[in-house]
C-alpha positions in Angstrom: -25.9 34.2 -38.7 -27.6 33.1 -36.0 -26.7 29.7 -34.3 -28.4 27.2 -31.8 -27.2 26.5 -28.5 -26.6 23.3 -26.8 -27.1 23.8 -23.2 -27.4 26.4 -20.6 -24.0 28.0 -19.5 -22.2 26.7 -22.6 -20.9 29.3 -24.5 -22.1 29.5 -28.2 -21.9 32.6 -30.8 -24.3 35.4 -29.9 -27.5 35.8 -32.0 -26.8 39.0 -33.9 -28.9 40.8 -36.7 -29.0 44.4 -37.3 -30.6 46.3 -39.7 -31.2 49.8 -40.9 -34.5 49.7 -42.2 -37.9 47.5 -41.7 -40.0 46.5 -44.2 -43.3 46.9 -42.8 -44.8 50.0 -40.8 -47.8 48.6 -39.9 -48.8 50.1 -36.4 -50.3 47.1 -34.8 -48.3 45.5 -32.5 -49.0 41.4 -32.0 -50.2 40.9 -27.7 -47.7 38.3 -26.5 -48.8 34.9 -27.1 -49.8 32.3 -24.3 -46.2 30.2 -25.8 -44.6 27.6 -23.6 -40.9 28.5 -22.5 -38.6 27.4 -25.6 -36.0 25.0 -24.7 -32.4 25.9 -25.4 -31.1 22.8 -26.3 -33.5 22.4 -29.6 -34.1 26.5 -30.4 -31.9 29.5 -30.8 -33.4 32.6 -29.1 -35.0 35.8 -29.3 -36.8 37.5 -32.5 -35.3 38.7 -35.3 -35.2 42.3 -37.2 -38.2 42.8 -39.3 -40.1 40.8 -37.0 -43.2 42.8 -35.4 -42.5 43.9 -31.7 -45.3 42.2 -29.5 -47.1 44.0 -26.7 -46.9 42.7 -23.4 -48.0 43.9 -20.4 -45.4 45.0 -18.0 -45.0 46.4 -14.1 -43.7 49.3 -12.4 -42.1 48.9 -8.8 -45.3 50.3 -7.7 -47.9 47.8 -9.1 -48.7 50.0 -12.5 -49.3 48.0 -15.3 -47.2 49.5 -18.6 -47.9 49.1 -22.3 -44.9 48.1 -23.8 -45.8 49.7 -27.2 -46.4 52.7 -25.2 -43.1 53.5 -24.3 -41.8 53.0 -28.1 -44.5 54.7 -29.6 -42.1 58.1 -29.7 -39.0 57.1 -30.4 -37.0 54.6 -30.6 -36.8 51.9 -27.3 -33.8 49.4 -26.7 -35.8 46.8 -24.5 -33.0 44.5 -22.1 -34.2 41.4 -20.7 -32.3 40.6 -17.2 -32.1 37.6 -14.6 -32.0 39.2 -11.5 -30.3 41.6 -9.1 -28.9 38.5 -7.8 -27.0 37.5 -11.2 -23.6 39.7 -11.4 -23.4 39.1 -15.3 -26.3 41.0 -15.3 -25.5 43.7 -12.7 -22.1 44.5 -14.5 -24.7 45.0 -17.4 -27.2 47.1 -15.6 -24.0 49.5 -14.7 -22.7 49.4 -18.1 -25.7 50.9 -19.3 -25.7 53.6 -16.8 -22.5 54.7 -18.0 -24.0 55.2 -21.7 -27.3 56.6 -21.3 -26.0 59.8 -22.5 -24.8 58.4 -25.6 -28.3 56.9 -26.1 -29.9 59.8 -25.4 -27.9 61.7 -27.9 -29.3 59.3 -30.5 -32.7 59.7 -29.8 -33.5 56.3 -28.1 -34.8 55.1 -24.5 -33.9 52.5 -22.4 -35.9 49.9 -20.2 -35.1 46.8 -18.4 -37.1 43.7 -18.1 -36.8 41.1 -15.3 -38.6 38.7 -14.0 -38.2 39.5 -9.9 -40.8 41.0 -8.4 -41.4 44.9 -8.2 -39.8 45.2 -5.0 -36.6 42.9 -5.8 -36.2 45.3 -8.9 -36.8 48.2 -7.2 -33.4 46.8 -4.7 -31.5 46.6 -7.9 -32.6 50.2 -9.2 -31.3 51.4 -5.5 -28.1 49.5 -5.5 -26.8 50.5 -9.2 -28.4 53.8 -8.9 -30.2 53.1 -12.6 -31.1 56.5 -14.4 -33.6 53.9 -16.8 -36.6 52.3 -16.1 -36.5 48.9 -15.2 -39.9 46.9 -14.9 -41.1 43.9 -13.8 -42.2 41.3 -16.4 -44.1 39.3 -13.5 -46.4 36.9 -15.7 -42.9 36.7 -17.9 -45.1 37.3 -21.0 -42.6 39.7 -22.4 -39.9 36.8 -22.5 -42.0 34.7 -23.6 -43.2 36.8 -26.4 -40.1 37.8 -27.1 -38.6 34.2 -27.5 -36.2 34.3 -24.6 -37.8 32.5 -21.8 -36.8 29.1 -20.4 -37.8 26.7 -17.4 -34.4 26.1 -15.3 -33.7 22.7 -15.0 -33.5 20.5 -12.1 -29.8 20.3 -11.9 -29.2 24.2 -12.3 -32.1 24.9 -10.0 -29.9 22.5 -6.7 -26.7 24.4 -8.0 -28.3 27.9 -7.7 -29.9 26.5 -4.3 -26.9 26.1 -2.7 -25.9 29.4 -3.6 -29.0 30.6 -1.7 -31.0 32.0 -4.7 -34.6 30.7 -4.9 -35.9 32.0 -7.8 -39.6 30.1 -6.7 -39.5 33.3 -4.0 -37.4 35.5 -6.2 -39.2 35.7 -9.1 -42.9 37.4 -9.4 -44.6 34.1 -11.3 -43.0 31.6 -8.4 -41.8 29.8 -11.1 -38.4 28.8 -12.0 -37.8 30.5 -15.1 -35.9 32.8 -16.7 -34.8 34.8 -19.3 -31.8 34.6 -21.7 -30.0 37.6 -22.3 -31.6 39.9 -24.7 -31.8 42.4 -26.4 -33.2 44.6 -29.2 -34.3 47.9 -30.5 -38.0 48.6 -31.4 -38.8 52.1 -33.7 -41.2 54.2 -33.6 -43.4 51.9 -36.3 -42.9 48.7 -33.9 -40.7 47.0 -36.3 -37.6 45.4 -34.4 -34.1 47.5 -35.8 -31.7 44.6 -33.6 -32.2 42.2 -32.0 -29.1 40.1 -30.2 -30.1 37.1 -27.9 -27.7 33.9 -26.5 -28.4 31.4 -24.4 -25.2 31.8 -22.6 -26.0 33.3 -19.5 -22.1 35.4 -19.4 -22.9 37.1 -22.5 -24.5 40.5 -23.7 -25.0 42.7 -26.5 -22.7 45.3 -26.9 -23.9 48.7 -26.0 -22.0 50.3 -29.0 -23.7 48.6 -31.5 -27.3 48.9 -29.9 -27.0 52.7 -29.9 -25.9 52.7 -33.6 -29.2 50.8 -34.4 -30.6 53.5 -32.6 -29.1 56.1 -34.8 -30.2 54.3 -37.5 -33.6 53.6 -36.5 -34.6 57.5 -36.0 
């Protein structure tokens, strides 16, 4: 069941669904739509299993553009949105991720990571966490915003992150202030979404365990 959240950093029940098999194999994948940010206090997050996964256009730390139904196009693809490598919710993530990427090899699945910093920012976090996985930059933010996980900070949380020293205006590749939620789902081989976990609750994230036995199941 999947349950709407009432603000930013409260914590609510994750958005969970899991599935073993889609019901449609059509190939075409739906190009991320021009969608405003969704606002977390009147939607619940993310896509859902079954759903098509959307294409978006993504970045390496070098400036090349990547397909996003390229890289799933294979085998199965587990596709993590983060905040930043200035968010340690989603460094402790990143790290638990390294420490299983043997275990999702072993199923047959791949792992990137999306983020709104720019290329260089995520190539700092790549460095830092020595990340065996490919983590792009989702500059224009039209993956999280296809993917139903995108939000505009509010004023409040945006002087409260200020006086931490983060300004995600400088931080972020689209200048903007906006983010995405924690996300994150598997994608076979077809483009049909296997899982798909989301939450507006900023301390939360799916559990590794569970994403790699979609994976299993999605081969």
């Amino acid at each position: 069941m999947r349950y709407k959240a009432l603000a930013i950093g409260t914590l609510v029940t994750p958005a969970l669904l899991l599935s073993a098999c889609a019901t449609s194999h059509d190939t075409k994948a739906p190009t991320a739509a021009a969608a405003p940010p969704a606002d977390p206090t009147a939607s619940e997050p993310g896509l859902h299993v079954g759903d098509r996964a959307p294409d978006a256009t993504v970045y390496t730390q070098d400036g090349k553009a990547v397909s996003l139904k390229s890289l799933y196009a294979d085998a199965p693809l587990v596709v993590t949105f983060y905040r930043g490598g200035w968010c340690p919710f989603c460094n402790r993530a990143l790290d638990k991720w390294q420490t299983k990427l043997d275990e999702l090899h072993a199923a047959g699945g791949q792992l990137v990571a999306l983020t709104p910093e720019s290329p260089d920012h995520a190539a700092e976090t790549i460095d830092k966490h020595d990340l065996g996985y490919s983590v792009y930059s989702d500059s224009s933010m039209q993956a999280a915003k296809a993917y139903k996980v995108l939000f505009e900070v509010d004023p409040d949380t945006q002087a409260k992150y200020k006086g931490f020293g983060i300004d995600l205006a400088s931080w972020n590749s689209s200048g903007q202030w906006t983010l995405p939620a924690p996300g994150t789902f598997v994608i076979d081989k077809h483009g049909v979404i296997q899982y798909a976990w989301a939450d507006w609750d900023y301390k939360k994230r799916a559990d590794p365990d569970e994403v790699i036995a979609a994976v299993r199941a999605a081969r």
